[in-house]
N, C-alpha and C positions, 0 to 999 in steps of 0.2 A: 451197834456200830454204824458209823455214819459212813459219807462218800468217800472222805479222809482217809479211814483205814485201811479202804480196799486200796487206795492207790498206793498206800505201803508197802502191801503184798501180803497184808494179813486174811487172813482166813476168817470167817462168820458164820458162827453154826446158825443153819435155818431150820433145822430137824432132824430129830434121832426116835430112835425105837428101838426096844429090848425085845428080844426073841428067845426061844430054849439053844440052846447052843447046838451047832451043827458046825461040823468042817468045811461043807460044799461053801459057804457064805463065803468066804476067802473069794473066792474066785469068783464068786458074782462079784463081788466087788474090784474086786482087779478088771474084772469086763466093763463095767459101769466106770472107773473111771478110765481107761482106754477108752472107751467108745463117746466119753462124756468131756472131755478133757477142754475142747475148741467152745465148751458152751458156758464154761467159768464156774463148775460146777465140780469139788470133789467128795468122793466116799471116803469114811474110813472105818476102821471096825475095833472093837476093843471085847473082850473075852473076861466074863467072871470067871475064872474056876471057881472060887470057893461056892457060888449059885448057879452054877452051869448056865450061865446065859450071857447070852453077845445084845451087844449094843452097835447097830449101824447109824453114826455120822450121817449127815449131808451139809457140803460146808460150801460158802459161795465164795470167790476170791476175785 
């Protein structure tokens, strides 16, 4: 996605990674984008149940 998109107000995944699944991740994530917010930079997280594993987002906007 080009320079167009961001001034839309879209979102641009720049990297993600799969982990074993853990609760605490939640709230890293909530801290990271509280703390990360003013730098154009959001988390997000998405949860396999059926493979017990999370995937953390990193998306630029």
């Amino acid at each position: 996605m080009g320079e167009e998109s961001r001034e839309q107000g879209k979102l641009e995944l720049i990297a993600f990674k799969s982990f074993s699944s853990n609760d605490e991740l939640v709230y890293i994530i909530d801290f990271l984008n509280k703390s990360l917010k003013d730098k154009k930079i959001m988390f997000g997280l998405t949860k396999d149940k059926e493979n017990q594993q999370m995937t953390i987002n990193i998306y630029e906007f």
